[in-house]
C-alpha positions as CSV (number, residue, x, y, z in Angstrom):
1,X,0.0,0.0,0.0
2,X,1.1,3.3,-0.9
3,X,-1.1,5.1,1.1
4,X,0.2,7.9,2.7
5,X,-1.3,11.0,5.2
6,X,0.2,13.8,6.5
7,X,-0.6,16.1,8.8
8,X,-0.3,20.0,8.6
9,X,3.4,21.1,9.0
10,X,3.5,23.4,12.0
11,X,5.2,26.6,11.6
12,X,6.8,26.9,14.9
13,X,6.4,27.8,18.0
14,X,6.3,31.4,17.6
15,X,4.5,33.4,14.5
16,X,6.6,34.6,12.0
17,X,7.9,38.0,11.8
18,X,11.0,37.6,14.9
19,X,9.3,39.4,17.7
20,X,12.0,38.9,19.6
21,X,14.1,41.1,17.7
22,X,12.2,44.5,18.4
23,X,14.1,44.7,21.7
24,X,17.0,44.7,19.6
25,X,15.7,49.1,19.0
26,X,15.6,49.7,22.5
27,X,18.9,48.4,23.2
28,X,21.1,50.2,20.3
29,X,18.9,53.4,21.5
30,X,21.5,53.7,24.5
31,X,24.8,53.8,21.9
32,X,25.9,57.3,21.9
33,X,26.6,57.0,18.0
34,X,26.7,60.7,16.1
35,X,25.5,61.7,13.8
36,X,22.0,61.9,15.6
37,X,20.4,61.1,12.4
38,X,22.7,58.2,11.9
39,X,21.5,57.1,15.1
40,X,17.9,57.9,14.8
41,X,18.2,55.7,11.5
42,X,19.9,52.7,13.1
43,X,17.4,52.6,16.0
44,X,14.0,52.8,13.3
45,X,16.0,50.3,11.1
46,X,16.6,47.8,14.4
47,X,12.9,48.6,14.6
48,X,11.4,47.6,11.5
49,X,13.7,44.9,11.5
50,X,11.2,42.0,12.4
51,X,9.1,42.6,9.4
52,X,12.1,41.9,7.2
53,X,13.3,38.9,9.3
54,X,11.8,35.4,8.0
55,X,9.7,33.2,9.9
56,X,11.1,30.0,12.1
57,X,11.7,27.1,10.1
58,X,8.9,24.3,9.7
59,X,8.1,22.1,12.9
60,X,7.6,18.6,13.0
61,X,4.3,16.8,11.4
62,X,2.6,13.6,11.6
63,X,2.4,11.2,9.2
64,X,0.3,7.5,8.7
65,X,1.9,5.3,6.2
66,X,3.2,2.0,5.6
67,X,5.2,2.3,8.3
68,X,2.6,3.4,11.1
69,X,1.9,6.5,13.1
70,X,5.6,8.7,13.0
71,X,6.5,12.5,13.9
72,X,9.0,13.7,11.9
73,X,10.8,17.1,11.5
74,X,11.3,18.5,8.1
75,X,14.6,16.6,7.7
76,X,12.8,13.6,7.5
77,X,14.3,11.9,10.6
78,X,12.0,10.3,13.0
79,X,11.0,11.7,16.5
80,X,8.1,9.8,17.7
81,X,7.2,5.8,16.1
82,X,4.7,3.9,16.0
83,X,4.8,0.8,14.1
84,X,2.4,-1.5,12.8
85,X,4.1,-4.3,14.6
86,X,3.6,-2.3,18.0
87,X,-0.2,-1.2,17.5
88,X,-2.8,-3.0,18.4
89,X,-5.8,-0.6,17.5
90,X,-6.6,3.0,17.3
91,X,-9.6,4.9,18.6
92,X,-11.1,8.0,17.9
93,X,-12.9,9.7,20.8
94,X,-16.2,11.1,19.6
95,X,-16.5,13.8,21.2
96,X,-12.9,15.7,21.7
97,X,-11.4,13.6,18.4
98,X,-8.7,12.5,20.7
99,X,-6.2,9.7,18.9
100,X,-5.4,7.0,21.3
101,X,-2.5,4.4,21.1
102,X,-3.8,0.7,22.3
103,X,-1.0,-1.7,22.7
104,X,0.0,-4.4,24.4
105,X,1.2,-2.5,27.6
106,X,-1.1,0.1,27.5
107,X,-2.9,3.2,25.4
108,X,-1.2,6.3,24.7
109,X,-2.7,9.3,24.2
110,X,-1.3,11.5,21.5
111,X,-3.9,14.6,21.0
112,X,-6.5,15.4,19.4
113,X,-6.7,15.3,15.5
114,X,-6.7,18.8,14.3
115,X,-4.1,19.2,17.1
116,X,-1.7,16.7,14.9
117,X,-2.8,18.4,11.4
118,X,-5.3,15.3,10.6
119,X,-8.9,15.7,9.2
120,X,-10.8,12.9,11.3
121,X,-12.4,11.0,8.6
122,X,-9.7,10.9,5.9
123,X,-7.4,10.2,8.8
124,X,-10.2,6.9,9.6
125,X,-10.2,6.3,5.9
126,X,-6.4,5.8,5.5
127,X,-5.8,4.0,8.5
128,X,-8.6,1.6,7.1
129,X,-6.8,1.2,3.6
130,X,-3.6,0.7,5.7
131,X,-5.5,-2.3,7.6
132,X,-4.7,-0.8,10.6
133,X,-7.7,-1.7,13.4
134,X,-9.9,1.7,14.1
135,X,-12.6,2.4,16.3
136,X,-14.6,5.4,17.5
137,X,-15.6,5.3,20.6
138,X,-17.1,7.7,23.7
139,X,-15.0,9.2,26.3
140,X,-15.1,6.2,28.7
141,X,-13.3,4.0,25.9
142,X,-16.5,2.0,25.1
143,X,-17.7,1.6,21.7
144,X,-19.9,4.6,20.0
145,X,-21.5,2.6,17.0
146,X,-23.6,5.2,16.3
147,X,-20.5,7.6,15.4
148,X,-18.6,4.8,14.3
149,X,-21.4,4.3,11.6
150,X,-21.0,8.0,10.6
151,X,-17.4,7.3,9.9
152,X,-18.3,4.2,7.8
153,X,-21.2,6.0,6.5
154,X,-18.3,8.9,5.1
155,X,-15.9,6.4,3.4
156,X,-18.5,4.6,1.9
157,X,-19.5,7.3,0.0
158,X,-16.0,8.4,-0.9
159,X,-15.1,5.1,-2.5
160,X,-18.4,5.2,-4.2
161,X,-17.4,8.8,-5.6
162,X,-13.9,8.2,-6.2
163,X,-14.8,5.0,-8.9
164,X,-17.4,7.0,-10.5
165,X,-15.6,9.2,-13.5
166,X,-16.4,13.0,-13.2
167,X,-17.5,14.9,-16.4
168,X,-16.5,18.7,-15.3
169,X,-17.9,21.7,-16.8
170,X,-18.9,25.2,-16.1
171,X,-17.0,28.3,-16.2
172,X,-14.5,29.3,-14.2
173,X,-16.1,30.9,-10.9
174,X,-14.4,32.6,-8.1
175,X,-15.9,32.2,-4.5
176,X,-14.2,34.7,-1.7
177,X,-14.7,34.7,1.8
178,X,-17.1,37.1,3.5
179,X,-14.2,39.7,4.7
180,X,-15.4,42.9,5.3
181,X,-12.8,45.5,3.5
182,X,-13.5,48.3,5.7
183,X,-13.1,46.5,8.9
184,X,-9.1,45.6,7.4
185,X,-8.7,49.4,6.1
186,X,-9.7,50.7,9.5
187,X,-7.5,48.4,11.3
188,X,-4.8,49.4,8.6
189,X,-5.6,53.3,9.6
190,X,-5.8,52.5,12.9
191,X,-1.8,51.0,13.1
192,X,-1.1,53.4,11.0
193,X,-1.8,56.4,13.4
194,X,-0.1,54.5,16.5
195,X,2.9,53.3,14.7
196,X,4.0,56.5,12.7
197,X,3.5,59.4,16.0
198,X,6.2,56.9,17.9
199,X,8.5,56.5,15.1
200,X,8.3,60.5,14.8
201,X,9.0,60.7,18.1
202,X,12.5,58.7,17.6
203,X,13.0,61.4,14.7
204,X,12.4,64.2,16.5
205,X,14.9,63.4,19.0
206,X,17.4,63.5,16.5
207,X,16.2,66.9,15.3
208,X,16.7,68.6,18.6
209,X,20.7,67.5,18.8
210,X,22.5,64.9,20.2
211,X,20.7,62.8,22.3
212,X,21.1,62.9,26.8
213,X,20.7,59.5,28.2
214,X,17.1,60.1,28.7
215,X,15.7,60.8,25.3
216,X,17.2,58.1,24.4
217,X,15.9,55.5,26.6
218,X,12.6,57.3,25.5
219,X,13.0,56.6,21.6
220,X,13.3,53.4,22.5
221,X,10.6,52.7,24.2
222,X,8.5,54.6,21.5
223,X,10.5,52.5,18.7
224,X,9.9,49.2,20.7
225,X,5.9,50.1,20.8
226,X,5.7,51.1,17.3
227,X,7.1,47.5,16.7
228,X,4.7,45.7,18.8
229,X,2.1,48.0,17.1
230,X,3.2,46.8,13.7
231,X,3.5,43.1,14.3
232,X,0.2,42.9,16.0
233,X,-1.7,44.8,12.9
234,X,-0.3,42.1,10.9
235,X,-0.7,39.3,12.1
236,X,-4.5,40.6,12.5
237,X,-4.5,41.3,8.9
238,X,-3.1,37.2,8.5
239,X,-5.8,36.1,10.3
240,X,-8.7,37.6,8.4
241,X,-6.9,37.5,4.7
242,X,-9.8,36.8,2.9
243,X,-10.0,33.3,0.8
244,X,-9.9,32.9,-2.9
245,X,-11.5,29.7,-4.5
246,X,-11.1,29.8,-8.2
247,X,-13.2,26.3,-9.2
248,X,-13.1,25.8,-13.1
249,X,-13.8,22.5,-15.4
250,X,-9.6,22.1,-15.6
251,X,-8.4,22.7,-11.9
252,X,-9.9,23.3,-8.2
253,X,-7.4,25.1,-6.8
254,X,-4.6,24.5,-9.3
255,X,-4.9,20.8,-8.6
256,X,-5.8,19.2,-12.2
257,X,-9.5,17.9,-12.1
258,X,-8.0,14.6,-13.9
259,X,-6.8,14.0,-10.5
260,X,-9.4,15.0,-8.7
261,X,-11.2,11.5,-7.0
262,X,-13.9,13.4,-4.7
263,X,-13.5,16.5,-2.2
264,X,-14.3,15.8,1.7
265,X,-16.1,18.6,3.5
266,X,-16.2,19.8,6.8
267,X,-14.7,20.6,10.1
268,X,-10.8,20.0,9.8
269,X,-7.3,21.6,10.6
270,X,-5.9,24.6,9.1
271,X,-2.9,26.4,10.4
272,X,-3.3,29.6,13.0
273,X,-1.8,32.4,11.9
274,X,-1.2,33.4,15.3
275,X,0.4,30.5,16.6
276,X,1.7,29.0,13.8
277,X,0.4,25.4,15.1
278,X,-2.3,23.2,13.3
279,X,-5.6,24.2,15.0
280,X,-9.5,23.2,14.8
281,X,-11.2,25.1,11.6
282,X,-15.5,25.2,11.1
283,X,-14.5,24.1,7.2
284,X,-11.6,22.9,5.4
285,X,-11.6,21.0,2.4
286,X,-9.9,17.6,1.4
287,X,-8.8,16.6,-1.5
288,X,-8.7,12.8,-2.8
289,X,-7.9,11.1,-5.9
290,X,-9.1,8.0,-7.4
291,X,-7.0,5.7,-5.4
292,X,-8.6,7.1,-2.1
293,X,-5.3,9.1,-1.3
294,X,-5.3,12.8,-0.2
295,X,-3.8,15.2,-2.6
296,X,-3.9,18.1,-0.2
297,X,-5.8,20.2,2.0
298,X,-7.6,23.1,1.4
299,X,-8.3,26.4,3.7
300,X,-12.0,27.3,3.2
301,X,-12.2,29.5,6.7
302,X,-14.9,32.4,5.8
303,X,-16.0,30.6,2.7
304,X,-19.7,29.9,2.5
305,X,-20.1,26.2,2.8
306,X,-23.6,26.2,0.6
307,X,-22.2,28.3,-2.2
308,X,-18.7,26.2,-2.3
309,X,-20.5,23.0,-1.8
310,X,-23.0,23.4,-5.1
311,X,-20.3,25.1,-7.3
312,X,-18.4,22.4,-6.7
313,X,-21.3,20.0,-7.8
314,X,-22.6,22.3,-10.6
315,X,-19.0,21.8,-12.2
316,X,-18.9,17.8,-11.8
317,X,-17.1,17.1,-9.3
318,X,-17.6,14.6,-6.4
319,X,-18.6,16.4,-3.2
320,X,-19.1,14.3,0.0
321,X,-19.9,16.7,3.5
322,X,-19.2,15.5,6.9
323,X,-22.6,17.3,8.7
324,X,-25.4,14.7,9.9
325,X,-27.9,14.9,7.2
326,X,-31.2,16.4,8.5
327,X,-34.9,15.9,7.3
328,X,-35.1,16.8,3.8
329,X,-38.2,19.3,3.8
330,X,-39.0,18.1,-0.1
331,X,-39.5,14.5,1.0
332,X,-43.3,14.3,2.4
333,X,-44.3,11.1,0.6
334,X,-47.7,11.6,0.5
335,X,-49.8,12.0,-3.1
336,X,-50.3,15.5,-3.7
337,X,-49.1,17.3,-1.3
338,X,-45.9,18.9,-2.7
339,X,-48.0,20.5,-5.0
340,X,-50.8,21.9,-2.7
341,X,-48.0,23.3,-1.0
342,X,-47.3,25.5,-3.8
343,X,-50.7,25.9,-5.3
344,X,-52.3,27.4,-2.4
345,X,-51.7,30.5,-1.7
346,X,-51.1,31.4,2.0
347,X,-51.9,27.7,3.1
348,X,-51.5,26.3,6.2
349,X,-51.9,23.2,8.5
350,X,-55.1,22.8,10.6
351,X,-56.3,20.0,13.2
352,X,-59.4,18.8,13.4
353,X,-61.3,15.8,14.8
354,X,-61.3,14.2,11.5
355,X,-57.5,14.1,11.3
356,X,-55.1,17.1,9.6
357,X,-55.8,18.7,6.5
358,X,-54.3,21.7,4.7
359,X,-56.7,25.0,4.2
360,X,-56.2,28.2,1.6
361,X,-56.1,31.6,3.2
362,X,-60.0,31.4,3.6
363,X,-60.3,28.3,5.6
364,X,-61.1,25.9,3.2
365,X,-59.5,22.4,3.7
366,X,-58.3,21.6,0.5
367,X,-56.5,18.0,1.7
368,X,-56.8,16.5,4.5
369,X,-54.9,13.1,5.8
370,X,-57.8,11.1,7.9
371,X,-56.9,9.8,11.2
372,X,-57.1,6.6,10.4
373,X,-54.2,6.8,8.1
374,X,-52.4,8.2,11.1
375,X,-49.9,6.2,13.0
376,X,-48.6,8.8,15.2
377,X,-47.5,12.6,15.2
378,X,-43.6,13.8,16.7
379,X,-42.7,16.9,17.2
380,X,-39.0,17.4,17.2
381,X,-36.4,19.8,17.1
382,X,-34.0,20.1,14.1
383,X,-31.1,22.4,13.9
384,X,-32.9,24.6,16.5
385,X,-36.0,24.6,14.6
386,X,-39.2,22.8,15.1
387,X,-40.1,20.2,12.8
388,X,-43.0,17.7,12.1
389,X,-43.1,13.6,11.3
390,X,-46.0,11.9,10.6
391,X,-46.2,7.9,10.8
392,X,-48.8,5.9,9.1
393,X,-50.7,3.0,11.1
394,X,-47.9,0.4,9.1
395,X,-44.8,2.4,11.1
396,X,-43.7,4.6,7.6
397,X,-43.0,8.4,7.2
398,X,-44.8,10.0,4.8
399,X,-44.6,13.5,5.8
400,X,-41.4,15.2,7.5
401,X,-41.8,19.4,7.4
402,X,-40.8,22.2,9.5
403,X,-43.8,24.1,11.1
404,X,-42.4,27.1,9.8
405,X,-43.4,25.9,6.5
406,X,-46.5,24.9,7.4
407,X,-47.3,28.2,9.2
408,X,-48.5,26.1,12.9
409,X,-47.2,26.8,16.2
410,X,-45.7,24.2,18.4
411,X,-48.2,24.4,21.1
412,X,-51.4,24.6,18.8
413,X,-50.8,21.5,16.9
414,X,-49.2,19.8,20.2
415,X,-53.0,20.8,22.3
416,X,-55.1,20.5,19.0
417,X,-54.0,17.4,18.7
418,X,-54.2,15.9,22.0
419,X,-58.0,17.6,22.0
420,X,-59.0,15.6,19.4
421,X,-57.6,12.5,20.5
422,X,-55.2,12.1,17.7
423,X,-51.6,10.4,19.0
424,X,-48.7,12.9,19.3
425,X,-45.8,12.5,21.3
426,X,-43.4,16.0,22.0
427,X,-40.2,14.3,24.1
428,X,-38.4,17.9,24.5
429,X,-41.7,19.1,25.9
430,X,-42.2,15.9,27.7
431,X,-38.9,16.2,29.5
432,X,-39.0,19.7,30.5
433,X,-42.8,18.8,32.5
434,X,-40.8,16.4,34.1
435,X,-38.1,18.2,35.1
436,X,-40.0,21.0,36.3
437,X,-42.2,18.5,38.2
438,X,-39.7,16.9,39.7
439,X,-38.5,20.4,41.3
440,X,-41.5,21.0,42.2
441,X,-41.9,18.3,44.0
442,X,-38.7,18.1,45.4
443,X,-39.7,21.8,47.8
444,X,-42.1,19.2,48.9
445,X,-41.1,16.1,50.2
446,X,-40.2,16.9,53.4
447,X,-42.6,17.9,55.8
448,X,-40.6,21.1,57.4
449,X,-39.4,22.4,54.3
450,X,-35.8,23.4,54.3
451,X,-34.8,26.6,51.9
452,X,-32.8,25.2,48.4
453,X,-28.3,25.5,49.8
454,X,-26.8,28.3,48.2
455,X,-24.5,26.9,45.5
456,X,-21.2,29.5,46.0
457,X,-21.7,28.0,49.9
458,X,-21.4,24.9,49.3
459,X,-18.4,22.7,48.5
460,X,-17.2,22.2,45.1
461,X,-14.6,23.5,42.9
462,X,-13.5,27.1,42.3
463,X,-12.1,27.9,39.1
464,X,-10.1,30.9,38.1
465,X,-9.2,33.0,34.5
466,X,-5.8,30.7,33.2
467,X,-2.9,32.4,33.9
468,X,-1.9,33.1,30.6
469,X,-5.3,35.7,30.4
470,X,-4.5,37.4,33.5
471,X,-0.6,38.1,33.1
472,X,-1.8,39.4,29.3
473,X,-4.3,41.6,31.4
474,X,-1.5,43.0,33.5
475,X,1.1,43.7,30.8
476,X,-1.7,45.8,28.0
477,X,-2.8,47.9,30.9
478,X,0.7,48.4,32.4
479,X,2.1,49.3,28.5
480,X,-0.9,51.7,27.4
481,X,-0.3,53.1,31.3
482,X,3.3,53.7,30.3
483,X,2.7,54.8,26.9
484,X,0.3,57.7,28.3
485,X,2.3,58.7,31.3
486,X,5.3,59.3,28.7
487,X,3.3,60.9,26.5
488,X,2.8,63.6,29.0
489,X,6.5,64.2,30.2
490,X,7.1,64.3,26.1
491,X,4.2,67.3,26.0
492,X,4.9,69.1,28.8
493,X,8.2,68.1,30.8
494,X,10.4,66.8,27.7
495,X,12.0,63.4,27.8
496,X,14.4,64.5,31.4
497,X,11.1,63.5,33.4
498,X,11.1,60.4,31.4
499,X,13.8,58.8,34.2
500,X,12.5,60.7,36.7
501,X,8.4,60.1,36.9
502,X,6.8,59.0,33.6
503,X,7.9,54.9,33.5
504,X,7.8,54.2,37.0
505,X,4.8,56.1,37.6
506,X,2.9,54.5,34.7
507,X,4.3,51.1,35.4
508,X,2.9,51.6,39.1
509,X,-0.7,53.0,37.7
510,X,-0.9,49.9,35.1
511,X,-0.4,47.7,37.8
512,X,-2.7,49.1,40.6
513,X,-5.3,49.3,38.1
514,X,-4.6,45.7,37.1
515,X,-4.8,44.5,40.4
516,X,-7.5,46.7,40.8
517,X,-9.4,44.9,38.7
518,X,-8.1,41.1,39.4
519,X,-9.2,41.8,42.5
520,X,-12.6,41.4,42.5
521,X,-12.6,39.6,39.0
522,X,-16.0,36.6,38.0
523,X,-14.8,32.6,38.8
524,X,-16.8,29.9,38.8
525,X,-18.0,27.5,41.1
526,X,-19.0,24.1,40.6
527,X,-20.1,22.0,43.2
528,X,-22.9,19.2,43.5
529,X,-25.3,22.1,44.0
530,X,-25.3,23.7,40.5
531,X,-23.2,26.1,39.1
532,X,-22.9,29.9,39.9
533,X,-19.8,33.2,39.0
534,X,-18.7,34.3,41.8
535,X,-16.4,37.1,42.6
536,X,-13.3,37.6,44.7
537,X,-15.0,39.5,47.4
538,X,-17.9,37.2,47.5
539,X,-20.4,38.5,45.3
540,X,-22.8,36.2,43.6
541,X,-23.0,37.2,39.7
542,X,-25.6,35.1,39.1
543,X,-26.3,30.9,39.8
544,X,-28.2,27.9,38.6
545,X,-29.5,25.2,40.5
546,X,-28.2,21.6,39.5
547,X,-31.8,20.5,38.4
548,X,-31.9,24.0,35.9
549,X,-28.5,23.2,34.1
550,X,-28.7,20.5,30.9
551,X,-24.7,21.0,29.8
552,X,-21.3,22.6,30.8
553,X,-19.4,23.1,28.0
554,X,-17.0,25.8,25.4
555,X,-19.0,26.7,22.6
556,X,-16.2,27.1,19.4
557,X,-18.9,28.0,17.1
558,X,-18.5,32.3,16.8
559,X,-15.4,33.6,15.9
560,X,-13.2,35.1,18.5
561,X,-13.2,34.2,22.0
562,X,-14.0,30.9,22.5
563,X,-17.0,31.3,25.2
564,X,-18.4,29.1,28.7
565,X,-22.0,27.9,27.7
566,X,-24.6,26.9,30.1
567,X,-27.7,25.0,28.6
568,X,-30.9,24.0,29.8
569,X,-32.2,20.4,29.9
570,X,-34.1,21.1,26.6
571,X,-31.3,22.7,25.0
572,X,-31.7,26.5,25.8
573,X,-28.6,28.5,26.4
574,X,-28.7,30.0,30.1
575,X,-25.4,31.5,30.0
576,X,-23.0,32.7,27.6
577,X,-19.7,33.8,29.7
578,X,-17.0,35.3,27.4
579,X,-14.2,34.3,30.0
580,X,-13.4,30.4,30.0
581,X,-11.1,28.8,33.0
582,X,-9.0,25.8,32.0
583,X,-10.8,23.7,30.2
584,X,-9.2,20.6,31.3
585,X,-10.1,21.4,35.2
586,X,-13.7,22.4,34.1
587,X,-14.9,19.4,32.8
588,X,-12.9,17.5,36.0
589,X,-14.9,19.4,38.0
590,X,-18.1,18.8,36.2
591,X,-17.4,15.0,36.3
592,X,-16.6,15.1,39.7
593,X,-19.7,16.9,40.8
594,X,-22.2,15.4,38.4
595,X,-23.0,18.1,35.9
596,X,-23.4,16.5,32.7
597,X,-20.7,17.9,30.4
598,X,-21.9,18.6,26.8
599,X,-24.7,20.5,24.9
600,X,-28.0,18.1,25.7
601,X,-28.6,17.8,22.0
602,X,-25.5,16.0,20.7
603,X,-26.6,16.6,17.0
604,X,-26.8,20.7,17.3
605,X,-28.1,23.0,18.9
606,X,-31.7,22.8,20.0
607,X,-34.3,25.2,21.0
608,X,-36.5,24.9,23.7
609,X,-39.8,23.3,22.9
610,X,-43.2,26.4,23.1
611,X,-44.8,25.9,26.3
């Protein structure tokens, strides 16, 4: 087998552009070198010099072929092995995609898949052409068929695609990414207003003569911040660099459509371009040819999935997506209703005792689907919408619709229903009674009853902002402290109260105001009681009760900040907290305490049922 997959090459461990070397300004700033404007030019050359420097060299990767599981480093040697010989199985956790190691004296856990540059599935497909043993299972290490099925469900239909020959055709269209140019141009403006003032503070240093020991430590500090000014504008303009597909009947891409097999879509890795490390993307596209291999991945970030998706398709070639299919709103089954749909105008859905039927704008029931034809009714929730099945008596579907389209509230067709003694069944809405029974009751039981415990009062876990957040906290407001307190001994005291007052004094007013702040800065408690935010001094933000709270988890979904999300037993989002603590010790905690860990609706997000 020549099978052969390799993960995304990391770019190191810093981002390109040599940060480091921006110090490099503030130090030659202290050479008394003369000319002044020889100086002033070294010191803005030492300055710009980490957008001239290249990026570190490429990191290691992983790679799966023949010869197993292997981290190598761009010379091609070996770090980390795993050979065939040595493995036993591998297992793919459903949840996190964590890759796990099973031999004979033990697992291993190596990380998660978009951690290691992998897509998931086209990682499970060529592990299965290698004939190495693959599972997916759940976070206790037991089997998840129903995943596992997914996965089998996905390489099924890329061997069916890749055999099948592709006629392309179409003109050559261009798809970009929804990138906002004003939003780069102000940013552009924005570093340009803040970089060029503390260069031209540097300059007019020079201007007034030859430099005293204080002016000069104050270029450099203005060089140094018109560096880090620079380099963060940039790599913010990396990040959002808008995406250019150019899909045509001879190439996707520039990869030749003679060697294009089928294209995977979905979630996948995709390089940060602030960390320079392979990273989790909402959509990336893979590339295989006819032999099942993969030709390469694709970066698809901003790209609108529908619109790439059918271009794709429109020009021949084989597109297979990752997403769980959902109810296809086209596929009723039932003679003659597709077209009433569209032949009355303003129709709708109505209940009666004679079973449902579908009336014009007037009333009139121009179809109607007896009650003896019907088996039962299910309301259910689909991608956060409501949507309607109908069984018939022998157990088949033959009508699957959301209500929006047939213009019927939840509640009315749930309580119509009921009232006229049709069979419905609403589990969402079923489960939220019973919850909300059961708390009711619970006040109850006891015949003194005793007030619910507060949850910050009783024991649990208490879980803090990482590290890494609050230090970054400290050193932005201690710089734009120090930046404005130098800024005033430039305007009014000149750079000899730069020593004397300006840094130490806006060092010390960065700080107080940081701690100012940390002091009395949101954590979370979790404890067998619920969950609640808490603050340092003891205030309670706001709590939740352990019967209230559905799922505990990070929702990845916006751009930005990844945020905490607490969700109700039926799926409604409680809280949305843009801080996040470890994640690691949050989902310990929620294990240890027994708050379930997860979104209730494992298949997307769900919206609570109409009461």
């Amino acid at each position: 087998m020549d099978h052969e997959l390799v993960g995304l090459r990391a770019e190191g461990r810093r981002p390109p552009g040599g940060a480091p070397f921006s110090l490099l300004a503030l130090a030659f700033a202290f050479v008394p070198l003369s000319p002044p404007w020889l100086w002033a030019a070294l010191v803005l050359g030492f300055a710009a010099l980490p957008l001239i420097v290249p990026g570190p060299r490429p990191g290691p990767s992983w790679r799966l072929s023949p010869d197993g599981l292997e981290l190598v480093d761009r010379n091609g040697r070996v770090l980390q092995g795993y050979s065939p010989g040595r493995i036993q199985e591998l297992s793919i956790s459903a949840d996190e995609l964590v890759l796990t190691v099973h031999h004979k004296f033990g697992t291993t856990q190596l990380g998660t898949l978009p951690e290691m540059g992998f897509e998931p599935h086209a990682f499970f497909v060529t592990a299965r052409r290698l004939g190495l043993g693959i599972r997916v299972v759940d976070g206790d290490f037991a089997p998840d068929p129903d995943e596992e099925q997914d996965y089998l469900d996905v390489e099924a239909s890329l061997m069916a695609a890749v055999v099948e020959p592709a006629e392309t055709r179409g003109e050559p269209v261009v798809l970009a990414s929804r990138v906002r140019r004003s939003a780069r141009l102000r940013l552009v403006l924005l570093g340009a207003a803040a970089v060029v003032p503390a260069w031209l503070m540097v300059v007019l240093a020079a201007v007034q003569g030859t430099p005293t020991p204080a002016s000069r430590f104050g270029a450099g500090l203005w060089a140094l911040a018109g560096s880090v000014v620079l380099l963060a504008v940039r790599r913010r303009l990396r990040r959002t660099a808008p995406v250019r597909w150019t899909i045509s009947a001879e190439a996707v891409q520039g990869l030749p459509a003679s060697s294009i097999g089928a294209i995977l879509l979905g979630p996948g890795p995709e390089l940060d371009a602030m960390t320079g490390e392979p990273d989790y993307a909402p959509l990336t596209a893979v590339v295989f040819d006819h032999r099942l291999r993969v030709l390469r991945y694709l970066h698809a970030r901003g790209v609108d999935e529908f619109q790439l998706a059918h271009t794709l398709d429109e020009h021949g070639y084989k597109v297979i997506s990752t997403a769980p299919a959902s109810p296809k709103p086209s596929e009723y089954g039932l003679e003659g209703l597709p077209e009433i749909f569209s032949q009355v105008p303003g129709g709708r859905l109505v209940v009666g005792e004679d079973g449902l039927g579908w009336a014009d704008m007037a009333g009139d029931v121009m179809l109607k689907m007896p009650a003896d034809r019907i088996g039962v009714i299910e309301l259910l929730t689909v991608d956060g919408h409501a949507w309607l099945r109908v069984y018939d008596n022998e157990g088949e579907e033959f009508l699957t619709a959301p209500l929006k389209a047939l213009r019927i509230a939840r509640t009315d067709l749930r309580e119509k229903a009921r009232n006229a003694g049709l069979p419905v069944t609403d589990a969402e809405y079923e489960a939220y009674l019973s919850a909300a029974f059961h708390g009711a009751v619970s006040t109850l039981a006891a015949e003194d009853p005793v007030p619910p415990p507060v949850p910050e009062a009783g024991p649990g876990a208490l879980l803090d902002a990482t590290a890494r957040s609050r230090l970054w906290g400290y050193g932005v407001t201690s710089a734009i402290c120090l930046l404005v307190a130098m800024t005033a001994a430039w305007l009014f005291t000149g750079f000899g109260a730069v020593l004397a007052w300006s840094v130490p004094g806006g060092l010390l007013a960065g700080l107080a105001g940081s701690w100012l702040h940390d002091r009395n800065r949101s954590q979370l408690r979790v404890s067998a009681h619920g969950i609640a935010s808490v603050t340092r001094l003891g205030r309670t933000d706001w709590s939740l009760r352990r019967e209230t709270v559905g799922g505990v988890g990070i929702d990845h979904s916006a751009e930005g900040v990844p945020r905490l999300v607490v969700w109700s037993p039926g799926g409604r989002v409680l809280r949305r907290v843009t801080f996040a603590p470890d994640l690691s010790e949050l989902r310990r905690a929620c294990e240890k305490y027994g708050l379930p860990w997860g979104p209730p609706d494992r298949g997307g997000s769900a919206a609570p049922p109409e009461i």
